[in-house]
C-alpha positions in Angstrom: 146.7 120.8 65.2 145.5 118.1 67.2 142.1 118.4 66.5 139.7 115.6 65.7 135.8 115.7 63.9 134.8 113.7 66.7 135.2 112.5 70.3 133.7 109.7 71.5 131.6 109.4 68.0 130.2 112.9 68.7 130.9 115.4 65.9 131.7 119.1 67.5 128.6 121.2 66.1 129.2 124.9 68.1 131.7 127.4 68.6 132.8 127.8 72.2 135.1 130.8 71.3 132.3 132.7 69.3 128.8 133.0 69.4 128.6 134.7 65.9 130.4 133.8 62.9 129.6 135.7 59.1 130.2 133.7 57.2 129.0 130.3 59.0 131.8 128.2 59.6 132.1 125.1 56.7 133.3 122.5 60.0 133.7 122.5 63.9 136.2 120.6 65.2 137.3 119.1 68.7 140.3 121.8 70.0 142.7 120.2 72.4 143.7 123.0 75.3 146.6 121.3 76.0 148.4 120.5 72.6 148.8 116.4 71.9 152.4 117.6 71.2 152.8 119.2 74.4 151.5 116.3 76.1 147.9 117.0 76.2 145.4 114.1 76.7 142.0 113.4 74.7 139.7 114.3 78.0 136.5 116.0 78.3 138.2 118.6 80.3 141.0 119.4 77.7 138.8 119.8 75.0 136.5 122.8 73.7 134.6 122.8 70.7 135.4 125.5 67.8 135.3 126.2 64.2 138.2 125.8 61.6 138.9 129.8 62.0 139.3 130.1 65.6 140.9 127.1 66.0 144.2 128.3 64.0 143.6 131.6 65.6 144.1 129.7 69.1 147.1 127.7 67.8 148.5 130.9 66.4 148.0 132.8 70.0 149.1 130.0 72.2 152.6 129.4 70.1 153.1 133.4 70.2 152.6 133.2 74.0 155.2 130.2 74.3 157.8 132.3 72.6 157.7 135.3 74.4 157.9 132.7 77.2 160.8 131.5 75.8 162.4 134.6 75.3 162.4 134.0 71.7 162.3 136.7 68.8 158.9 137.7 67.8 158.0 140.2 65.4 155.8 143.6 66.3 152.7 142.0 64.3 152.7 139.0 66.2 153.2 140.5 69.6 150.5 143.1 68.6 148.3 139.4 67.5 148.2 138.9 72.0 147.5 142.5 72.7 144.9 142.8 70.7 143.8 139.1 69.6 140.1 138.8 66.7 138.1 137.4 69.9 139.2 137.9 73.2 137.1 134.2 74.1 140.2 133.4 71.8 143.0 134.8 74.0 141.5 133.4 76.7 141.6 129.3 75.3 145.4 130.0 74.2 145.9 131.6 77.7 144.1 127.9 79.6 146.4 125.9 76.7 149.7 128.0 77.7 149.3 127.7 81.3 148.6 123.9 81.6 152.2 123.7 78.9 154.0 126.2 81.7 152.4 123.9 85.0 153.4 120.5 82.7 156.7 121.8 81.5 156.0 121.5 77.5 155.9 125.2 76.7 159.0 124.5 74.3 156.7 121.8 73.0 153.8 123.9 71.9 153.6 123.2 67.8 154.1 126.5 65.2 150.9 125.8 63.1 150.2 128.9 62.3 
């Protein structure tokens, strides 16, 4: 997923995408906007703290977004996953990963982890 316990030596410790969280997340992790894969750089400005949970849930959103992109075959469930996403603070990090993809050219490049 590209994600990392620590930049710099500083161990993420919030949740950017959610203020509450039942239960509390076991880790936080360093969330790169712009996938590694899809040639996203280890920046202050193309990282945001999150926990575990949201962090797949971004992945999940951003790659969903790159296929319909794509014009790829996506199923109902999925599609209904960007209408109507957990968190919209969710939607919005996959929306700032996919458009930095579309402006560098990588959407094709966006990795499936979900």
């Amino acid at each position: 997923m590209g994600s990392m316990l620590t930049f710099e030596g500083t161990s993420a410790t919030i949740c950017v995408a959610s203020s509450s969280h039942s239960p509390v997340p076991l880790r936080y992790v360093w969330h790169h906007i712009q996938p590694q894969e899809a040639g996203g750089q280890t920046v202050p400005e193309n990282l945001a703290q999150v926990c575990d949970s949201c962090h797949y849930t971004i992945h999940r959103l951003m790659w969903i977004m790159g296929q319909i992109a794509l014009g790829k075959f996506i199923t109902s469930e999925q599609r209904k996953q960007v209408t109507t996403p957990p968190r919209r603070s969710q939607l919005v990090l996959a929306g700032k990963g996919y458009e930095a993809c579309r402006l560098a050219g990588t959407i094709g490049k966006i990795p499936n982890e979900g």
